[in-house]
MARDRENVEX-350373 format. One record per residue: residue number from 0; residue in three letters; z, y, x of N, C-alpha, C in turn. Coordinates in pm, 1 decimal. Layout:
// MARDRENVEX-350373
+-----+---------+----------+----------+----------+----------+----------+----------+----------+----------+----------+
: num : residuo :       nw :       nv :       nu :      caw :      cav :      cau :       cw :       cv :       cu :
+-----+---------+----------+----------+----------+----------+----------+----------+----------+----------+----------+
: NUM :     ALA :        Z :        Y :        X :        Z :        Y :        X :        Z :        Y :        X :
...
+-----+---------+----------+----------+----------+----------+----------+----------+----------+----------+----------+
// end
This chain:
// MARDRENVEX-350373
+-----+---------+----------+----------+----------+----------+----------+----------+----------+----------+----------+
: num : residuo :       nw :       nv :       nu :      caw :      cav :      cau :       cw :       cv :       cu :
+-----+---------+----------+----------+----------+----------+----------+----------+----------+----------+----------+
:   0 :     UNK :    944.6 :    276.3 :  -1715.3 :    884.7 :    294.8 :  -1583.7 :    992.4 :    335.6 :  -1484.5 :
:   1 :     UNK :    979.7 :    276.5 :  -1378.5 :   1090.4 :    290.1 :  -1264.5 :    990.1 :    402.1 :  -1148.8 :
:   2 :     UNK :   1088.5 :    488.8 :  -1031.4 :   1024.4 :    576.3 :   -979.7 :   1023.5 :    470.8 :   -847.7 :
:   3 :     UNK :    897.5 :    492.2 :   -746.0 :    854.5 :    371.9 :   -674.8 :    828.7 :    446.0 :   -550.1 :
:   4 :     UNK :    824.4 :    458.9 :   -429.1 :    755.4 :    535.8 :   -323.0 :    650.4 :    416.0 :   -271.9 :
:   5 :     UNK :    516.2 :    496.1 :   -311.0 :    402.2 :    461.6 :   -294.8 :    316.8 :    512.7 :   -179.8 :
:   6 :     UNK :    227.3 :    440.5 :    -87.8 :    163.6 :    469.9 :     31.0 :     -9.9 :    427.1 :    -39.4 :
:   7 :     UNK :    -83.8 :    502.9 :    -10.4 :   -239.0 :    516.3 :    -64.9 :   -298.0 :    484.8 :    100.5 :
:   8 :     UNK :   -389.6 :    448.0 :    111.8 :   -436.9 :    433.9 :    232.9 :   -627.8 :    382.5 :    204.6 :
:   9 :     UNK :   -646.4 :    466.1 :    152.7 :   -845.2 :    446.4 :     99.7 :   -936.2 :    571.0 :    153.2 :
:  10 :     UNK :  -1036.1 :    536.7 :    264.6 :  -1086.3 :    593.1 :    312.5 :  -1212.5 :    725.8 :    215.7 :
:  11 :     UNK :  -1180.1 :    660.5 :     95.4 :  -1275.1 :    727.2 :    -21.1 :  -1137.2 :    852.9 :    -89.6 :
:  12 :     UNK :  -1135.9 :    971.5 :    -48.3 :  -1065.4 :   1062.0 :   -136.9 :  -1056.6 :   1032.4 :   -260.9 :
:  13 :     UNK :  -1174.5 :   1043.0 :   -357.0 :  -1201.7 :    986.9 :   -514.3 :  -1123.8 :    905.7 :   -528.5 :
:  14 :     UNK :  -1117.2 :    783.1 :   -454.6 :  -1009.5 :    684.7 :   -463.7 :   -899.1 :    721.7 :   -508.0 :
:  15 :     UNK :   -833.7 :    817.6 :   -422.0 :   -696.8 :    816.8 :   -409.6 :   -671.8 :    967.7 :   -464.0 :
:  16 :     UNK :   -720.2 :   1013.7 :   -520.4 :   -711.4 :   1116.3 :   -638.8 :   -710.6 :   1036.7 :   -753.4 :
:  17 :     UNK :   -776.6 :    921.7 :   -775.0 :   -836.5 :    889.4 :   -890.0 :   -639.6 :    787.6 :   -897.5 :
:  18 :     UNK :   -606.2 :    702.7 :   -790.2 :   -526.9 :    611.4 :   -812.2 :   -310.5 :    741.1 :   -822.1 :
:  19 :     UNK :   -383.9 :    871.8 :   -738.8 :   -273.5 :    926.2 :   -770.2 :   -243.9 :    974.5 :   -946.3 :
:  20 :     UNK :   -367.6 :   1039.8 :  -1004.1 :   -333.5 :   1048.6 :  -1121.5 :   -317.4 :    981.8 :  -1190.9 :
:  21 :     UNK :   -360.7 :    865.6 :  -1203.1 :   -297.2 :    708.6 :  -1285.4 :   -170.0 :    673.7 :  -1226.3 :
:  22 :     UNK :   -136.8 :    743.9 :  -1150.4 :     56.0 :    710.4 :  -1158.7 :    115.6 :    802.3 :  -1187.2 :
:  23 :     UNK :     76.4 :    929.7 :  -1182.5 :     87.6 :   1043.7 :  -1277.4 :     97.1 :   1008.6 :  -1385.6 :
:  24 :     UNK :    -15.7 :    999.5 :  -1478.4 :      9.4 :    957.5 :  -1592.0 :     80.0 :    904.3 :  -1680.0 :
:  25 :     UNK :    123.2 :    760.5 :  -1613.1 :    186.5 :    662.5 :  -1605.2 :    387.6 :    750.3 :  -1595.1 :
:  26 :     UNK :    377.5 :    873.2 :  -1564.0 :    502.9 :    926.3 :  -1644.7 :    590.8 :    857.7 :  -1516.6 :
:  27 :     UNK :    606.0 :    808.1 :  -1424.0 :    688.2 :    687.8 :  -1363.7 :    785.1 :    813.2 :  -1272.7 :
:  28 :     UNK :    739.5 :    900.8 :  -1220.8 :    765.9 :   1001.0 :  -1109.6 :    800.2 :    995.4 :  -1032.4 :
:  29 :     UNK :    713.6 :    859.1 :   -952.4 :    697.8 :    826.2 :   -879.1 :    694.9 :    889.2 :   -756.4 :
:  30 :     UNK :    696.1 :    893.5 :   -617.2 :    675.1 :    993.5 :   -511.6 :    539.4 :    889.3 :   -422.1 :
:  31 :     UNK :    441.6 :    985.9 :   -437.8 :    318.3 :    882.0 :   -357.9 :    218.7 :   1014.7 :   -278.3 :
:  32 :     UNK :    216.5 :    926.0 :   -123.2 :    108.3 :   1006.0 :    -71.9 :     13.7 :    908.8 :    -24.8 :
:  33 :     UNK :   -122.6 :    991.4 :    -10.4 :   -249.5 :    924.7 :     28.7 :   -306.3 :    961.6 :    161.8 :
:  34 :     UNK :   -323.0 :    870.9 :    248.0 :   -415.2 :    872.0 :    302.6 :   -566.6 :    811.3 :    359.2 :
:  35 :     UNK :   -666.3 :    919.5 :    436.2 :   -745.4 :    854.4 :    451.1 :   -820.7 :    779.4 :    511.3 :
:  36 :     UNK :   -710.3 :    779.6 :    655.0 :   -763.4 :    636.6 :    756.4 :   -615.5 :    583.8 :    783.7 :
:  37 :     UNK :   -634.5 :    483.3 :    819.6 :   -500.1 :    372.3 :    897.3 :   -414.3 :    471.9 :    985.2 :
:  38 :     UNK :   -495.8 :    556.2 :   1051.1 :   -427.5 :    598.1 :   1205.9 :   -351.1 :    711.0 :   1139.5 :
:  39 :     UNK :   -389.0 :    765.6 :   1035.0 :   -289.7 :    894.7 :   1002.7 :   -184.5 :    863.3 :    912.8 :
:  40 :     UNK :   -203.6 :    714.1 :    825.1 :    -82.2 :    625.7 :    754.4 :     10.8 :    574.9 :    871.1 :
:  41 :     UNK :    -51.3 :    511.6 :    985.8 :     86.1 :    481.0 :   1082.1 :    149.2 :    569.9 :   1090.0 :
:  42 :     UNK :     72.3 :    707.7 :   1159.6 :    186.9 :    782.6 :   1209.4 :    246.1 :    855.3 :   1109.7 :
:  43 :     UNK :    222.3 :    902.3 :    997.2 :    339.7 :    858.4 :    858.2 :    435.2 :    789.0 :    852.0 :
:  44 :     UNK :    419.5 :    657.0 :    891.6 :    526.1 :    544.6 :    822.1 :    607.7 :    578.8 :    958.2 :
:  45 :     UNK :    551.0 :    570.5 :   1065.0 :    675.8 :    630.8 :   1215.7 :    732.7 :    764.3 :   1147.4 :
:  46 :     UNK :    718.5 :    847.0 :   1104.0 :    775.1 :    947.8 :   1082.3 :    898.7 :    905.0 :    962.2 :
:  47 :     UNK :    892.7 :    851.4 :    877.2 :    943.6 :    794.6 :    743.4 :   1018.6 :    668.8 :    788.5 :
:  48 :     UNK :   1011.2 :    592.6 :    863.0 :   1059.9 :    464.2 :    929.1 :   1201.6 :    548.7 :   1017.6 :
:  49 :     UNK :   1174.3 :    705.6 :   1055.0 :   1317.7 :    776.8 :   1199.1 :   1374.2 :    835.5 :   1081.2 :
:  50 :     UNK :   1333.3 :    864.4 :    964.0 :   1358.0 :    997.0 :    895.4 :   1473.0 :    930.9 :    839.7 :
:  51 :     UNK :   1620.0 :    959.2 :    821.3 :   1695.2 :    957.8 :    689.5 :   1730.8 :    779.0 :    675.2 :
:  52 :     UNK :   1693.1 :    715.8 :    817.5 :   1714.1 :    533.0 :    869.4 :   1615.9 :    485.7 :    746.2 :
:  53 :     UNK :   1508.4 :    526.7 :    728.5 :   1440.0 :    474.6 :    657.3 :   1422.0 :    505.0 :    520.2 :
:  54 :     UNK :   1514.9 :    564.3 :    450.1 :   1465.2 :    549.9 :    305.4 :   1436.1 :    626.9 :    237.6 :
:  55 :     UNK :   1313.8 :    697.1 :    352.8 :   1141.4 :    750.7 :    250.1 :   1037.4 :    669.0 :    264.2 :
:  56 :     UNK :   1072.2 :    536.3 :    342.7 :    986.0 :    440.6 :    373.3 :    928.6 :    413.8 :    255.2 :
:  57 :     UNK :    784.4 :    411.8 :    227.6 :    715.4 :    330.8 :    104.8 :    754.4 :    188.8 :     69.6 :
:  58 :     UNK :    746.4 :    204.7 :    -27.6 :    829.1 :     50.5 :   -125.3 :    678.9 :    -22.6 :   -163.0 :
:  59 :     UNK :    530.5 :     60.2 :   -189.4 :    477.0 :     -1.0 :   -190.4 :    325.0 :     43.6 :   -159.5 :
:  60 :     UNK :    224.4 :    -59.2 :    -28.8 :     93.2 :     19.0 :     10.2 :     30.2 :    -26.9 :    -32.1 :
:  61 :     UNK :   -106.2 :     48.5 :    -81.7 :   -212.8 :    -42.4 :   -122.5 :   -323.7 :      6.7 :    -35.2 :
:  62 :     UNK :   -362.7 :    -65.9 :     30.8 :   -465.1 :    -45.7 :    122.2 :   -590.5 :   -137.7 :    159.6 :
:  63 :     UNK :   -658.6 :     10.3 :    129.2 :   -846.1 :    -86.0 :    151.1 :   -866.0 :   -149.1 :    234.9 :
:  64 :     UNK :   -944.4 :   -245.1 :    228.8 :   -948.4 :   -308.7 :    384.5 :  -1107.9 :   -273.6 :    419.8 :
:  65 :     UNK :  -1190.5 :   -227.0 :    394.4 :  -1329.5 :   -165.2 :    425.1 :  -1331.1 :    -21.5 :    454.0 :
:  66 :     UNK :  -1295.0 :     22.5 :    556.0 :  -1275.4 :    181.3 :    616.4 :  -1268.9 :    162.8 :    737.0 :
:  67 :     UNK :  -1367.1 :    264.8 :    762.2 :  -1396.4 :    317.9 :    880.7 :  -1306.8 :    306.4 :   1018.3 :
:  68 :     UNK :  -1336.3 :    310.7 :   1146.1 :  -1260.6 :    319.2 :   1238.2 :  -1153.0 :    223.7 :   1261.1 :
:  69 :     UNK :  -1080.3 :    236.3 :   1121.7 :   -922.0 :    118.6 :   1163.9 :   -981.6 :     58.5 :   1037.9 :
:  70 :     UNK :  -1031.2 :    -76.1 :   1027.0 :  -1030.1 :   -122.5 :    900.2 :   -895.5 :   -168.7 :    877.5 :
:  71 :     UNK :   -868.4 :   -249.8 :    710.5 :   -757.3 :   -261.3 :    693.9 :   -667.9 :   -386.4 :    758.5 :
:  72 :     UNK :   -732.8 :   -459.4 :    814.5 :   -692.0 :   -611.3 :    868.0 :   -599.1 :   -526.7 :    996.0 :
:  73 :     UNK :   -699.5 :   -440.4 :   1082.5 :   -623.6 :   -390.5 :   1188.0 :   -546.4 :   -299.8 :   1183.4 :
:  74 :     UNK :   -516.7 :   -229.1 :   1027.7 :   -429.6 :   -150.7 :   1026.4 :   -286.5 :   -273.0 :   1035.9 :
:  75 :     UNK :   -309.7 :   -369.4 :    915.1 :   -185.2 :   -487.7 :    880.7 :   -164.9 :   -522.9 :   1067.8 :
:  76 :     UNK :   -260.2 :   -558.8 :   1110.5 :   -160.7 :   -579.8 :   1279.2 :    -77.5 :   -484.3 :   1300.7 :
:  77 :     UNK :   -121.1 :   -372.1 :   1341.5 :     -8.7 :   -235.3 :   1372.5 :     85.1 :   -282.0 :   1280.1 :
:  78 :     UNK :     72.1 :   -236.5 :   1115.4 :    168.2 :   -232.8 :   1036.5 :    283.6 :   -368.4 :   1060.6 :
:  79 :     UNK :    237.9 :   -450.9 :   1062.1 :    352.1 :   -574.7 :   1136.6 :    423.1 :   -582.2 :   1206.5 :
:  80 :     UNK :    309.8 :   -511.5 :   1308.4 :    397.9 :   -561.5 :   1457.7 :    513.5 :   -444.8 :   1490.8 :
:  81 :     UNK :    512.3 :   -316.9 :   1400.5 :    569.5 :   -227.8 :   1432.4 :    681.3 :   -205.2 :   1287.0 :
:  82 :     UNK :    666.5 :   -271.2 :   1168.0 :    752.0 :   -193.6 :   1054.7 :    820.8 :   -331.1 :    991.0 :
:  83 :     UNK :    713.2 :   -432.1 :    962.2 :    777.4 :   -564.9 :    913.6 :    893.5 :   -580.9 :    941.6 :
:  84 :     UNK :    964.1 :   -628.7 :   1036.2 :   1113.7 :   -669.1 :   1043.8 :   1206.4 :   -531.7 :   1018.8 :
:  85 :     UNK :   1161.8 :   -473.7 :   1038.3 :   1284.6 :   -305.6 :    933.7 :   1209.6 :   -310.7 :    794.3 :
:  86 :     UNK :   1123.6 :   -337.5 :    766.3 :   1102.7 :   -300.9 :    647.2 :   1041.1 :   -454.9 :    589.7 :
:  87 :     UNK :   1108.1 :   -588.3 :    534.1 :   1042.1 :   -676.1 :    495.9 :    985.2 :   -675.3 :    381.7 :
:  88 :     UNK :   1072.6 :   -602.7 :    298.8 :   1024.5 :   -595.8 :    123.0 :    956.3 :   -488.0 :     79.8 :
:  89 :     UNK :    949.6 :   -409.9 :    172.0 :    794.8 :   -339.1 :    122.4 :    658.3 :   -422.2 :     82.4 :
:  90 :     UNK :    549.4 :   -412.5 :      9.1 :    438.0 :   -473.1 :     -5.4 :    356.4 :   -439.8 :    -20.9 :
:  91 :     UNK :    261.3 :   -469.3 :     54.8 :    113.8 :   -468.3 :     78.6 :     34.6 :   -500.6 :    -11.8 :
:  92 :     UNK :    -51.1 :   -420.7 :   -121.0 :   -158.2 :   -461.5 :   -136.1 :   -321.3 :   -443.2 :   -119.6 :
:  93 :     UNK :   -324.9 :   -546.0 :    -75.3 :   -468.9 :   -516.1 :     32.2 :   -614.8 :   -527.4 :   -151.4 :
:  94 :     UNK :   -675.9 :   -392.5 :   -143.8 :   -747.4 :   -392.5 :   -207.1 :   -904.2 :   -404.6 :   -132.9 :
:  95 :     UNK :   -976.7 :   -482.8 :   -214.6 :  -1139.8 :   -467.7 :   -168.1 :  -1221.7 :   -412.1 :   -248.3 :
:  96 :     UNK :  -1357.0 :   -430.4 :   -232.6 :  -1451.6 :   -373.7 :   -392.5 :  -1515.3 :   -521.9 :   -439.8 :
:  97 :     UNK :  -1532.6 :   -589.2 :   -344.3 :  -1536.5 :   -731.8 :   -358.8 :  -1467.1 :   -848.4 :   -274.9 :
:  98 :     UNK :  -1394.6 :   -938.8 :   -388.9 :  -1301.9 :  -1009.0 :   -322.6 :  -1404.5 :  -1127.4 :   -278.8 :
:  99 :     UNK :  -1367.9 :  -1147.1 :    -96.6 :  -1414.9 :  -1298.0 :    -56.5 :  -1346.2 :  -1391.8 :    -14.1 :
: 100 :     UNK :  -1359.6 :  -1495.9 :      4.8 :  -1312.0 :  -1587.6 :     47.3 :  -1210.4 :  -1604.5 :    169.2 :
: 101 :     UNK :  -1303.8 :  -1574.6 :    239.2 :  -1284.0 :  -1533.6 :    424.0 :  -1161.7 :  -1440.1 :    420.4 :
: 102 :     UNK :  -1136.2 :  -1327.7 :    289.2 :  -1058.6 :  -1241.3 :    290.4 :   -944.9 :  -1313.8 :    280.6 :
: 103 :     UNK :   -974.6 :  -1343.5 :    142.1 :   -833.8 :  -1403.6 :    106.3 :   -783.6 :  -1515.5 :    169.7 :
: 104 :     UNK :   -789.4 :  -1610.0 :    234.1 :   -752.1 :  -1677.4 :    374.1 :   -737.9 :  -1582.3 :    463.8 :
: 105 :     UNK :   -777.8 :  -1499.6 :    521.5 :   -719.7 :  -1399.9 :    635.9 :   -581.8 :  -1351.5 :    538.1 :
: 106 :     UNK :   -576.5 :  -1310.3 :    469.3 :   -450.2 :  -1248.7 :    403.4 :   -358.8 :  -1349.0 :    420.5 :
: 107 :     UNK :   -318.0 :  -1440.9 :    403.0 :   -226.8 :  -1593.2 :    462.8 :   -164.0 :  -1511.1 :    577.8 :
: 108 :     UNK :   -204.5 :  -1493.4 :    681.8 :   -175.5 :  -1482.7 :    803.3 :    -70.0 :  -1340.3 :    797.9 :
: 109 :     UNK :    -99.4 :  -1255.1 :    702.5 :     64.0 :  -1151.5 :    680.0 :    123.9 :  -1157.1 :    591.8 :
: 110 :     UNK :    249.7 :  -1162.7 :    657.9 :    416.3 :  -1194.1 :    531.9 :    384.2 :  -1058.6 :    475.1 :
: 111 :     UNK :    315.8 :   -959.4 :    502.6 :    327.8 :   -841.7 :    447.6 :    263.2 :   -790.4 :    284.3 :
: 112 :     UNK :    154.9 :   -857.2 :    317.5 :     55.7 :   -886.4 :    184.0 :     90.1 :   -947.1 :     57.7 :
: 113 :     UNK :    162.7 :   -898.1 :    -58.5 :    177.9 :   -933.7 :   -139.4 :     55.4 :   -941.2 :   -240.6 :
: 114 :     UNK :    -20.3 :   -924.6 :   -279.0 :   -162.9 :   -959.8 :   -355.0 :   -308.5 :   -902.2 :   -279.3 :
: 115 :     UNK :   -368.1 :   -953.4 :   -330.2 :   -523.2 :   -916.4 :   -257.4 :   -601.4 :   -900.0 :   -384.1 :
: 116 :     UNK :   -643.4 :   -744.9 :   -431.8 :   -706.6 :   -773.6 :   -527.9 :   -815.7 :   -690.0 :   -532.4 :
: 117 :     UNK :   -886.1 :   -676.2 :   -629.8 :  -1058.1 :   -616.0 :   -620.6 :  -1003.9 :   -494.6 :   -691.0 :
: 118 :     UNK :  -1116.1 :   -377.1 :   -643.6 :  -1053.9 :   -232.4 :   -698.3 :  -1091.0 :   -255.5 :   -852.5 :
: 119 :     UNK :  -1115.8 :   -293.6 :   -902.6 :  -1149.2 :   -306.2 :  -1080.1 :   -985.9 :   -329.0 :  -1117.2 :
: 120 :     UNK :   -897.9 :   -397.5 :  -1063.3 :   -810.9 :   -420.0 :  -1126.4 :   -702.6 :   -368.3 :  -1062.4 :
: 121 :     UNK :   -676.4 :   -242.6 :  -1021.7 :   -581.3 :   -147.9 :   -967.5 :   -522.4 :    -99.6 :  -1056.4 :
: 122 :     UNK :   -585.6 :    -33.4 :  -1189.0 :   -494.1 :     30.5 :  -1260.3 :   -373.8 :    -71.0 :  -1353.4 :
: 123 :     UNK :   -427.4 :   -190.9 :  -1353.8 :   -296.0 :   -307.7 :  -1395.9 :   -217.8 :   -330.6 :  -1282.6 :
: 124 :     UNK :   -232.1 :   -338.1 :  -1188.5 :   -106.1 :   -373.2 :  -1097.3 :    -69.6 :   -273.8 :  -1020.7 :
: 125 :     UNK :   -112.0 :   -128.3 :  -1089.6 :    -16.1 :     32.4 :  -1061.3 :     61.8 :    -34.7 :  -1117.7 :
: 126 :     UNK :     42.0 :    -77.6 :  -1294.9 :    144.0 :    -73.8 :  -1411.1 :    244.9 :   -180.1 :  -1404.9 :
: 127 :     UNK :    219.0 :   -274.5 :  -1319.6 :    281.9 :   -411.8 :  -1283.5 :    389.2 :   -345.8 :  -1174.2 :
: 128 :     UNK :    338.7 :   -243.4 :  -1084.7 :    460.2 :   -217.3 :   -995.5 :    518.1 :   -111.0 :  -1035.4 :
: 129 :     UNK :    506.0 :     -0.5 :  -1144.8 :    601.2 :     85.3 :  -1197.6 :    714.7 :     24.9 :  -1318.7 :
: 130 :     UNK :    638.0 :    -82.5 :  -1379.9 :    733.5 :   -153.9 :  -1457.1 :    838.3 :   -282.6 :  -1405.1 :
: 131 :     UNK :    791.5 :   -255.7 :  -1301.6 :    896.5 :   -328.0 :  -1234.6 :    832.0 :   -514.7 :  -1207.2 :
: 132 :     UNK :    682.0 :   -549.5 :  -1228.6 :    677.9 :   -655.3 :  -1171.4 :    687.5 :   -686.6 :  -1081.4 :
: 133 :     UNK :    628.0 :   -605.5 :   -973.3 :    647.9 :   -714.2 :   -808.6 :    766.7 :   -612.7 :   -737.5 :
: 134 :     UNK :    847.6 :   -695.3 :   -717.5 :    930.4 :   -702.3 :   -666.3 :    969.2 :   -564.1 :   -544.9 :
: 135 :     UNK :   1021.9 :   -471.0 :   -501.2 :   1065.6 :   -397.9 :   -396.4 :   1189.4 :   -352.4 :   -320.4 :
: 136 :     UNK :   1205.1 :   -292.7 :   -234.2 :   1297.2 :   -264.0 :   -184.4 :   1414.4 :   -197.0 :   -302.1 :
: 137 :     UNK :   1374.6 :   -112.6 :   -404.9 :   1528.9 :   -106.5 :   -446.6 :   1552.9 :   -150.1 :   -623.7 :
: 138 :     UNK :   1485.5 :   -298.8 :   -616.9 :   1506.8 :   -338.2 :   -715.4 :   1636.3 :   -456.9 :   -698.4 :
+-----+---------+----------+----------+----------+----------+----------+----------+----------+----------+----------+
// end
């Protein structure tokens, strides 16, 4: 297991208690914080984007796209239009509780989005990005 800086972004706490201790577990020691709307993850990643020229920047987000206020489609605008070109190899994964169609065609439209997947299958592609499958900034 490789150590990964991870960004949580699920409007459900449980969630992201539940997805921090499965990388816990997972032994990786990893550095991951959660949050629970879009608007308090931007101004995170601005803080982490000035800090140190970047590299506490998250290597990798997984973010709901069904939450409140900023859903996740309009968080990925902000997140684009403001971090993408400093940060290309970070990756996005946009989680749902059910994957649709409509979704996954909207996902096309950001270089940022590296998978789109249903929350049932989160705890395999924690293990896919601590072991080093998809790809990040300091591999």
């Amino acid at each position: 297991m490789r150590r990964v800086k991870i960004l949580l972004i699920d409007d459900d706490e449980m969630n992201n208690y539940f997805m921090k201790r499965k990388i816990g577990e997972m032994g990786s020691g990893s550095a991951c914080k959660a949050f629970t709307s879009g608007q308090l993850a931007l101004e995170y990643l601005r803080k982490a984007d000035r800090q140190q020229n970047g590299r506490n920047f998250p290597e990798v987000i997984f973010l709901d796209l069904q939450m409140p206020m900023m859903n996740g489609f309009e968080f990925l605008e902000q997140y684009e239009a403001a971090f993408f070109s400093q940060h290309p190899n970070t990756k996005v994964i946009a989680v749902s509780k059910v994957l649709r169609p409509a979704e996954r065609s909207k996902m096309r439209n950001y270089k940022s989005v590296a998978y789109y997947i249903s929350k049932e299958s989160i705890v395999g592609v924690i293990k896919e990005v601590l072991e080093g499958g998809i790809r990040t900034t300091s591999q």
